[in-house]
NUKEFI-772507 format. One record per atom (N, C-alpha, C, O): residue number from 1; residue in three letters; chain; x, y, z. Coordinates in nm, 2 decimals. Layout:
+------+------+-------+--------+--------+--------+
! resi ! resn ! chain !   east !  north !     up !
+------+------+-------+--------+--------+--------+
!  NUM !  ALA !     A !      X !      Y !      Z !
...
+------+------+-------+--------+--------+--------+
//
This chain:
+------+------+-------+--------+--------+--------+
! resi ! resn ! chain !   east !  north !     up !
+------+------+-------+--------+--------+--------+
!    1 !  UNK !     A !   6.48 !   3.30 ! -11.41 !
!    1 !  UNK !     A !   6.40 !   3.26 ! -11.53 !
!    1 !  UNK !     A !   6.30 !   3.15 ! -11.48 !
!    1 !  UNK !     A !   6.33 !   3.04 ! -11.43 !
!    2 !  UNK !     A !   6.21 !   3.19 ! -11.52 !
!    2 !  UNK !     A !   6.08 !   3.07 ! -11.50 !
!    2 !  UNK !     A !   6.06 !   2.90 ! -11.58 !
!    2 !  UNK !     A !   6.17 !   2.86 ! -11.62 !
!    3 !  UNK !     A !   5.95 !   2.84 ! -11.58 !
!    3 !  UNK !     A !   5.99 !   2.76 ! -11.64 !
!    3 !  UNK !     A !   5.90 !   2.75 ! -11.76 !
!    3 !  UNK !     A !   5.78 !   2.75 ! -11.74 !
!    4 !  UNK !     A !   5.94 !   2.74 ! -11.87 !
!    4 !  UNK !     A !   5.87 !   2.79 ! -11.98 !
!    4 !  UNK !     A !   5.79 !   2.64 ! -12.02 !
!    4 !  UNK !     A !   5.83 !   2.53 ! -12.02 !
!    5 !  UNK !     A !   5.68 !   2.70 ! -12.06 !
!    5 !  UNK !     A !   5.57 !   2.53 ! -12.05 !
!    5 !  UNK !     A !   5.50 !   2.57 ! -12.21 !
!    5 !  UNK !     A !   5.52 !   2.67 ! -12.26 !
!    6 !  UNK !     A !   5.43 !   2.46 ! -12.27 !
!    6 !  UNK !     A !   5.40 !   2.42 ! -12.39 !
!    6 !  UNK !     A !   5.30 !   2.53 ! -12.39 !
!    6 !  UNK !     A !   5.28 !   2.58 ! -12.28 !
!    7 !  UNK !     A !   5.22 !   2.59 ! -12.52 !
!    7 !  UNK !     A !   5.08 !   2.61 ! -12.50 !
!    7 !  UNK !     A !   4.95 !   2.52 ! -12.48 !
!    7 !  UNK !     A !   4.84 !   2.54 ! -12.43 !
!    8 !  UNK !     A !   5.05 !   2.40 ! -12.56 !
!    8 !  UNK !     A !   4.92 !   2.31 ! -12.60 !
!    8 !  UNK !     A !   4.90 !   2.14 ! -12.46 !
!    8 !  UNK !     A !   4.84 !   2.03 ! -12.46 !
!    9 !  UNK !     A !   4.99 !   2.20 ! -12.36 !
!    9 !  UNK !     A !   4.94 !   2.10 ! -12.26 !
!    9 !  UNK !     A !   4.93 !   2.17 ! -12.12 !
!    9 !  UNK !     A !   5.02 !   2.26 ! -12.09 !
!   10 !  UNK !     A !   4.86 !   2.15 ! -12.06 !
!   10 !  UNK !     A !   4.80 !   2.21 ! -11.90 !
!   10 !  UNK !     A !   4.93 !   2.21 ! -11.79 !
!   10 !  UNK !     A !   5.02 !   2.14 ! -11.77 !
!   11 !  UNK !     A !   4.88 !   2.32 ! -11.74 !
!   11 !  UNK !     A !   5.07 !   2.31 ! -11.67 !
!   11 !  UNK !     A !   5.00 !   2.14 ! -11.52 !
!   11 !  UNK !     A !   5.03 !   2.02 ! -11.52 !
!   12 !  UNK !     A !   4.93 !   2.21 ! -11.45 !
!   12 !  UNK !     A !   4.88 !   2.09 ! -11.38 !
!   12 !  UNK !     A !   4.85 !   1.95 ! -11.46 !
!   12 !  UNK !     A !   4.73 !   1.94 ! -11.50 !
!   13 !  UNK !     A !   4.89 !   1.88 ! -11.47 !
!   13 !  UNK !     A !   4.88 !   1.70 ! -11.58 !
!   13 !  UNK !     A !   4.83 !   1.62 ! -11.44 !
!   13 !  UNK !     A !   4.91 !   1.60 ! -11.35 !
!   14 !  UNK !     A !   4.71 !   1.58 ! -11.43 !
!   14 !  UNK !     A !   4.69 !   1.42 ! -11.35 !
!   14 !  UNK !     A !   4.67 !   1.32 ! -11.42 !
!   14 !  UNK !     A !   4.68 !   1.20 ! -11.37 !
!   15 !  UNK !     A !   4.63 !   1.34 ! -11.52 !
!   15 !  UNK !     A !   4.60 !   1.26 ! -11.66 !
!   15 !  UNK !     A !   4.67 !   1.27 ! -11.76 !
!   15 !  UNK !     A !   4.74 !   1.36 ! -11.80 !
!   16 !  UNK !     A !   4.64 !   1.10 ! -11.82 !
!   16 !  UNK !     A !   4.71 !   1.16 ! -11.98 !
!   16 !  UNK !     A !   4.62 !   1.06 ! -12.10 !
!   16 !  UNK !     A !   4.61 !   0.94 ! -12.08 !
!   17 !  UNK !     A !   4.58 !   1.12 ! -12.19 !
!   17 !  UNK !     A !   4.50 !   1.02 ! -12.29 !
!   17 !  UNK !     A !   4.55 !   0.87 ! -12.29 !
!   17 !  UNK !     A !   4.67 !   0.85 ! -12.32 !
!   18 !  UNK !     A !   4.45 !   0.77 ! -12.26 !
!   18 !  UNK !     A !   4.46 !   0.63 ! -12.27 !
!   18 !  UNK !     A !   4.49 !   0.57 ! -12.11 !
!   18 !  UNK !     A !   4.51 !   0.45 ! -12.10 !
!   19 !  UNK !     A !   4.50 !   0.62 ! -12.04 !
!   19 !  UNK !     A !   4.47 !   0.61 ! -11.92 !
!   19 !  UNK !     A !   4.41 !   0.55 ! -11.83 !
!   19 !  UNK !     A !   4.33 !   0.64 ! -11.80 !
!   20 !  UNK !     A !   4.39 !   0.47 ! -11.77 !
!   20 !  UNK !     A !   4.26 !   0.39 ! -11.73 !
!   20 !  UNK !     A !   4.26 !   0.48 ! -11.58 !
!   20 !  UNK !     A !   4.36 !   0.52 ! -11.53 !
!   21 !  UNK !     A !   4.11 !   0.52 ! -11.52 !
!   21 !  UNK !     A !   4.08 !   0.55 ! -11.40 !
!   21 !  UNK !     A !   3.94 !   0.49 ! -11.40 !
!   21 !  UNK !     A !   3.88 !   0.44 ! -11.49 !
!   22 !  UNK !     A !   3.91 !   0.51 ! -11.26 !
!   22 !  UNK !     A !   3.79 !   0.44 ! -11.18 !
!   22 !  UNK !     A !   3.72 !   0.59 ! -11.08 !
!   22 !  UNK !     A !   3.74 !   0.65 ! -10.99 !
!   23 !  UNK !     A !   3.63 !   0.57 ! -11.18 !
!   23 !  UNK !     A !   3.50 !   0.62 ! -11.05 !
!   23 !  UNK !     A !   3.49 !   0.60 ! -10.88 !
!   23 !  UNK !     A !   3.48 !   0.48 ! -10.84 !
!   24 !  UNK !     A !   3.48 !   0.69 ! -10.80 !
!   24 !  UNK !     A !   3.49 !   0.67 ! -10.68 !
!   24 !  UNK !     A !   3.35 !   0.57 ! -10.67 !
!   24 !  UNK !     A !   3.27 !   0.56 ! -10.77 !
!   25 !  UNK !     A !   3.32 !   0.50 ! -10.54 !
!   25 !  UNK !     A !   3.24 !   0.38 ! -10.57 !
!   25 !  UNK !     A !   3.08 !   0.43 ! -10.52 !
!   25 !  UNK !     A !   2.97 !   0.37 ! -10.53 !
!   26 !  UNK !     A !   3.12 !   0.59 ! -10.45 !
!   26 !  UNK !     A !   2.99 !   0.68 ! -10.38 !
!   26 !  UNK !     A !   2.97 !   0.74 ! -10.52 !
!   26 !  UNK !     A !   2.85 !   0.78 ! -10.52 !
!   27 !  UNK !     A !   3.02 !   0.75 ! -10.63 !
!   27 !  UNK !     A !   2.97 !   0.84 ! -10.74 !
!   27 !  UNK !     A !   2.90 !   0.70 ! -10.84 !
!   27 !  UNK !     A !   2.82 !   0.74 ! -10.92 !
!   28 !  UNK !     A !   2.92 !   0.58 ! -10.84 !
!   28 !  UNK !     A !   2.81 !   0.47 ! -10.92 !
!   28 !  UNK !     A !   2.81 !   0.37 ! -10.82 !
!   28 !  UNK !     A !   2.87 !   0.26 ! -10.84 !
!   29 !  UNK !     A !   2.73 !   0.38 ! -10.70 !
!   29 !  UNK !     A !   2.71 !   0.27 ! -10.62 !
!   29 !  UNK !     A !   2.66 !   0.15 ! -10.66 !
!   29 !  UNK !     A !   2.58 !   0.15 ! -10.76 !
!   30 !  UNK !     A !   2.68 !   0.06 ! -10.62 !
!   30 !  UNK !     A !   2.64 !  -0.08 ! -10.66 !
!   30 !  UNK !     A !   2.73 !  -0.17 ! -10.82 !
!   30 !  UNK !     A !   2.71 !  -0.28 ! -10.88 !
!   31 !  UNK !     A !   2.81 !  -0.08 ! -10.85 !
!   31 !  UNK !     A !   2.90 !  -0.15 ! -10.95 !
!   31 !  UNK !     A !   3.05 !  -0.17 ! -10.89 !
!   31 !  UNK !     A !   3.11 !  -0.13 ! -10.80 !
!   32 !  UNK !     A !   3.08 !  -0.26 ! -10.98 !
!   32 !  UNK !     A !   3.21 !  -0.31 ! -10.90 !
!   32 !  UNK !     A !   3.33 !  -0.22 ! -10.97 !
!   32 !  UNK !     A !   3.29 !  -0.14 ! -11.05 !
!   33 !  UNK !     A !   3.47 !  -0.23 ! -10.95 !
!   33 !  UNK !     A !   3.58 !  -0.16 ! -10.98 !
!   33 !  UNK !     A !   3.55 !  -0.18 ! -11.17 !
!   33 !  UNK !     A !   3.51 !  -0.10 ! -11.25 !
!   34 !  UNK !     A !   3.59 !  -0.29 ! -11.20 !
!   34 !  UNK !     A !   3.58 !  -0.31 ! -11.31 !
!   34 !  UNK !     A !   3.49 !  -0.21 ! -11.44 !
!   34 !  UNK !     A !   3.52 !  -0.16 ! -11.55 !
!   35 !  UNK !     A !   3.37 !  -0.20 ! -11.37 !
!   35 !  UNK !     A !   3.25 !  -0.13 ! -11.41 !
!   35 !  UNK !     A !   3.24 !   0.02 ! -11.41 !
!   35 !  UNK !     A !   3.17 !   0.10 ! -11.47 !
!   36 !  UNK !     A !   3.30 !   0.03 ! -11.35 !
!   36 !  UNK !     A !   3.38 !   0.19 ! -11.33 !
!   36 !  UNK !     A !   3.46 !   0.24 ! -11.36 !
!   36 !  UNK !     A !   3.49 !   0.36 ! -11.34 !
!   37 !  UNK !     A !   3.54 !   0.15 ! -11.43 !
!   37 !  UNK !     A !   3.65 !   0.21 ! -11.50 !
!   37 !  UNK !     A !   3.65 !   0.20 ! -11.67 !
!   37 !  UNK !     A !   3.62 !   0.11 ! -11.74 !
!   38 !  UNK !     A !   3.70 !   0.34 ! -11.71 !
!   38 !  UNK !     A !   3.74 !   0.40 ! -11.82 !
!   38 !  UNK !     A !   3.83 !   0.44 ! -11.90 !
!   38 !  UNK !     A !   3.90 !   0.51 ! -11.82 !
!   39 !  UNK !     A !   3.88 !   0.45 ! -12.00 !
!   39 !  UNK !     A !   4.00 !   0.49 ! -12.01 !
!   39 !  UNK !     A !   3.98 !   0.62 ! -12.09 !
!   39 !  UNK !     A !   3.89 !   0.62 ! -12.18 !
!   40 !  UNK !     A !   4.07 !   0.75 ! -12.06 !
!   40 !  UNK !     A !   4.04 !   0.86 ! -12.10 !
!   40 !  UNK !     A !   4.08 !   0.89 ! -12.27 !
!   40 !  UNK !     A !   4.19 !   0.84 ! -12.31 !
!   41 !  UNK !     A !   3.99 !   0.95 ! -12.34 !
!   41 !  UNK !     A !   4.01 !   0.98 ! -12.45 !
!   41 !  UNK !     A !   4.08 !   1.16 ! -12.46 !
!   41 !  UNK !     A !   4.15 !   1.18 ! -12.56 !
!   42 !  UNK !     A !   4.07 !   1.25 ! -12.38 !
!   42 !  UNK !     A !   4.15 !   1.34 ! -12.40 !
!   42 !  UNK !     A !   4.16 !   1.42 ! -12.26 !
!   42 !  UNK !     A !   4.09 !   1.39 ! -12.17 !
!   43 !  UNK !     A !   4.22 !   1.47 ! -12.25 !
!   43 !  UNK !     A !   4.29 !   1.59 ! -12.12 !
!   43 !  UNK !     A !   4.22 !   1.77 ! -12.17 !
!   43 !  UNK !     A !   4.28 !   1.86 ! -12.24 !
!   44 !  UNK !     A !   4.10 !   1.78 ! -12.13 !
!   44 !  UNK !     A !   4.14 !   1.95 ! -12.16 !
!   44 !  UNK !     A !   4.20 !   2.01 ! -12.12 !
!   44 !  UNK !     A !   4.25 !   1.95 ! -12.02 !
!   45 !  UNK !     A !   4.27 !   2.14 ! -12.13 !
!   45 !  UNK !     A !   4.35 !   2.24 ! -12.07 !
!   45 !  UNK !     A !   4.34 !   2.25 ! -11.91 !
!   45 !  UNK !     A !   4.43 !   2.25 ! -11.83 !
!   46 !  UNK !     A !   4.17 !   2.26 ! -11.91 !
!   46 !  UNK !     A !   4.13 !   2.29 ! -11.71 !
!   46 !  UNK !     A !   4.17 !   2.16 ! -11.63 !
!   46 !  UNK !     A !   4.16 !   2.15 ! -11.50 !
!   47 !  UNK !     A !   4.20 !   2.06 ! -11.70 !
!   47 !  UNK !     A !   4.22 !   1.96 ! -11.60 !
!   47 !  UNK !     A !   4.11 !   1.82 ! -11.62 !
!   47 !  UNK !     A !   4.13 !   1.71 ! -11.59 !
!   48 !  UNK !     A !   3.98 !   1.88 ! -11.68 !
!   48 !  UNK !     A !   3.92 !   1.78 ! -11.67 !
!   48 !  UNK !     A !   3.91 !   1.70 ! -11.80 !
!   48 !  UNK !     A !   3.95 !   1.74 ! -11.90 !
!   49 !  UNK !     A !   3.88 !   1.61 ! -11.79 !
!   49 !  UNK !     A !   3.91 !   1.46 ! -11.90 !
!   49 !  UNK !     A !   3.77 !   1.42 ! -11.94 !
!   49 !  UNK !     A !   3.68 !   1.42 ! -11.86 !
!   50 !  UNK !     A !   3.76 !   1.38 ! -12.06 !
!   50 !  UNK !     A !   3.66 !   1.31 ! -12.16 !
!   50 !  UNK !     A !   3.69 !   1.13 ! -12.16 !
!   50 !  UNK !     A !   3.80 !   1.08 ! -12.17 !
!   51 !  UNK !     A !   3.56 !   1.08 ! -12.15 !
!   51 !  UNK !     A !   3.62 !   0.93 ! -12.16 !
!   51 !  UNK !     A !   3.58 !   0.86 ! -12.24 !
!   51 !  UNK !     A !   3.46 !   0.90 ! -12.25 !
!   52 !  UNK !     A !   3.60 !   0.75 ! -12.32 !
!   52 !  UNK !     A !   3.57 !   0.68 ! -12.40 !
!   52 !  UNK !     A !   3.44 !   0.60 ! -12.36 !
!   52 !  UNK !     A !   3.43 !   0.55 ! -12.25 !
!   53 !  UNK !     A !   3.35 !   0.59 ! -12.44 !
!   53 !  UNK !     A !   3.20 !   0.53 ! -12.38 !
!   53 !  UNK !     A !   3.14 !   0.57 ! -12.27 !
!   53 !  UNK !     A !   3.05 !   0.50 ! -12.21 !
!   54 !  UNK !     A !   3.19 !   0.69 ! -12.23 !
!   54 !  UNK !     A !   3.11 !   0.74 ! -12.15 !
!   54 !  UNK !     A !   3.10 !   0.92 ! -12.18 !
!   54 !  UNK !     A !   3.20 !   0.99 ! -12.21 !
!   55 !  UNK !     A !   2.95 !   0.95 ! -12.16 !
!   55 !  UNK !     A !   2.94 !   1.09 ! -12.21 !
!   55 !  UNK !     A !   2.99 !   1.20 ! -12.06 !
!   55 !  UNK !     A !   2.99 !   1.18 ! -11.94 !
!   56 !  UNK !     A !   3.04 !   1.34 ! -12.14 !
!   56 !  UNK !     A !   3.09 !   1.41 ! -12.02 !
!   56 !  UNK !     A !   3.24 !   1.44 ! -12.01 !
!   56 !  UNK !     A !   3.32 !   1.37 ! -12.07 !
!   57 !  UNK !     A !   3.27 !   1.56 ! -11.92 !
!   57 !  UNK !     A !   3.37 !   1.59 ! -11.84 !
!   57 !  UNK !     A !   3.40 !   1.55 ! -11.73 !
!   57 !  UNK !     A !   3.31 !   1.51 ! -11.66 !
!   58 !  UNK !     A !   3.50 !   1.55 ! -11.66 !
!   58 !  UNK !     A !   3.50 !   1.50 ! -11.55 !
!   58 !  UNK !     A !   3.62 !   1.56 ! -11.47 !
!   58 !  UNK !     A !   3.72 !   1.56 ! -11.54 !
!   59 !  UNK !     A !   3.64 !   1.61 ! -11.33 !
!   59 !  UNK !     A !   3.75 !   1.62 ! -11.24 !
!   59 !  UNK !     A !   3.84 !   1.52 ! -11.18 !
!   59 !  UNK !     A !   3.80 !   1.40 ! -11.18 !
!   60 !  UNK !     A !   3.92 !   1.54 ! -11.12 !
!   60 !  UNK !     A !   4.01 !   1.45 ! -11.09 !
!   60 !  UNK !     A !   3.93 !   1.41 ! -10.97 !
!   60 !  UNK !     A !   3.90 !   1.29 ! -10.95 !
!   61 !  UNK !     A !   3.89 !   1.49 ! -10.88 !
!   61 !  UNK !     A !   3.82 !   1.43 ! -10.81 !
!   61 !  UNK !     A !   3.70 !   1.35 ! -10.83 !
!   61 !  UNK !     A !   3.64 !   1.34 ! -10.72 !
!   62 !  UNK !     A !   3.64 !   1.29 ! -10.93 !
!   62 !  UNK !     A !   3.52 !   1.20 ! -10.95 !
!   62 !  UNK !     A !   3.62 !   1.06 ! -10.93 !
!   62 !  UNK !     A !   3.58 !   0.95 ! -10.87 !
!   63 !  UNK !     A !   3.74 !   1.08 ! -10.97 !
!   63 !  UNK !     A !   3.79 !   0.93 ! -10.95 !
!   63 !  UNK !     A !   3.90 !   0.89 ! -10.87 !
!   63 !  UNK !     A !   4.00 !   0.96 ! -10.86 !
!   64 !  UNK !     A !   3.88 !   0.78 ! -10.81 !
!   64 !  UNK !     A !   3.97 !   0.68 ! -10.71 !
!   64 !  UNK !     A !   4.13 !   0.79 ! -10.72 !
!   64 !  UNK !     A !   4.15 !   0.87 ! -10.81 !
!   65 !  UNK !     A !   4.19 !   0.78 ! -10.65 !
!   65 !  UNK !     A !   4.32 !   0.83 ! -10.66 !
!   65 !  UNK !     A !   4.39 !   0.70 ! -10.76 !
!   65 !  UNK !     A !   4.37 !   0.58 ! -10.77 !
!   66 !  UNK !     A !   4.48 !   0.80 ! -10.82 !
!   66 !  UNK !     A !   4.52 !   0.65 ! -10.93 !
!   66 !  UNK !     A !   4.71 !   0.61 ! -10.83 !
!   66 !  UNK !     A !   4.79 !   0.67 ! -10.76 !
!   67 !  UNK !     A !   4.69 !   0.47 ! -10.90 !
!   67 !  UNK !     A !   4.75 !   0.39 ! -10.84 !
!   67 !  UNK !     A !   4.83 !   0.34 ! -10.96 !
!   67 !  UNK !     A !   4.78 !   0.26 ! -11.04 !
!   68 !  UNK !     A !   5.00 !   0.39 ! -10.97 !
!   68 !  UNK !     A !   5.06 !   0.38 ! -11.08 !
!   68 !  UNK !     A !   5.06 !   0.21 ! -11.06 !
!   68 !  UNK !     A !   5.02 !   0.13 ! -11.14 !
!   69 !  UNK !     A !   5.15 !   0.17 ! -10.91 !
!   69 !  UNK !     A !   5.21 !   0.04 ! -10.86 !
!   69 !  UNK !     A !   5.06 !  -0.04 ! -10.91 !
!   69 !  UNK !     A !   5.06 !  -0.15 ! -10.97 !
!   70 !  UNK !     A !   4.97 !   0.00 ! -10.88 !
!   70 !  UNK !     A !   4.83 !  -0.15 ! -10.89 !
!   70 !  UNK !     A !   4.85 !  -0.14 ! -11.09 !
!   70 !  UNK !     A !   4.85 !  -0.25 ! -11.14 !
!   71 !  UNK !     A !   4.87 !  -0.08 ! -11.13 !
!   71 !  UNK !     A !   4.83 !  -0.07 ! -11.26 !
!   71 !  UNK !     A !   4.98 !  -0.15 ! -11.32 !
!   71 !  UNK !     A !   4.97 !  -0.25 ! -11.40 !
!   72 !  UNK !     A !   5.10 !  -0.11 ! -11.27 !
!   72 !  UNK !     A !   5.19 !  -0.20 ! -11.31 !
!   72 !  UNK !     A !   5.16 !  -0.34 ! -11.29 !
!   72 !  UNK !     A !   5.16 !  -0.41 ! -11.39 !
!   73 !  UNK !     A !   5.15 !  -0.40 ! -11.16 !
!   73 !  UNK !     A !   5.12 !  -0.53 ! -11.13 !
!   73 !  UNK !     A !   5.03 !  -0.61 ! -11.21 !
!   73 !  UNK !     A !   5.04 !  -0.72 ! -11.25 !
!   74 !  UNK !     A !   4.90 !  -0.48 ! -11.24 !
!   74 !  UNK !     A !   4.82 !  -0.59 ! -11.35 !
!   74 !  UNK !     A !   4.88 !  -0.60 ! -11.47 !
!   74 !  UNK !     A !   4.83 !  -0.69 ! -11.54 !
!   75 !  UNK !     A !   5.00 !  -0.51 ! -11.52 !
!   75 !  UNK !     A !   5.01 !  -0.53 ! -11.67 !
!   75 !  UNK !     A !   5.10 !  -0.63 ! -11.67 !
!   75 !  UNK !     A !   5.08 !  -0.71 ! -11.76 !
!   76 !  UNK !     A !   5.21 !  -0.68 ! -11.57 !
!   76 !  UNK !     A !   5.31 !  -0.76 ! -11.54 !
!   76 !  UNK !     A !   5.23 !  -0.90 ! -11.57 !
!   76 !  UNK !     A !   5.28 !  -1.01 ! -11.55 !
+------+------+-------+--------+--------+--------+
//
């Protein structure tokens, strides 16, 4: 038996609403980390993510590989 998955969430997840990621720094050159970062307002089914204050879809690849451990350290 397989593994039986939701309808309403993407079997692939890199994201999850509220999220913070960062733009690779070749996709808005000249801005710093801070300036590039987003936090996502929803997950579509394909994978790609909507962000808050910023217009658009986007792939996992537009942004930095996420880094659970850096994101802990800053909330600490």
């Amino acid at each position: 038996m397989g593994k039986n998955y939701n309808d309403d969430e993407p079997e692939n997840v890199w994201a999850r609403p509220e999220m913070s990621v960062t733009f690779r720094a070749e996709i808005m050159p000249g801005r710093d980390r801070g300036e590039r970062t987003y936090r996502i307002s929803h997950v579509a089914r394909n994978g790609r993510v909507m962000l808050y204050d910023f217009p658009g879809e986007y792939r996992e690849t537009a942004f930095e590989t996420v880094n659970f451990l850096r994101e802990k350290v800053l909330n600490d």
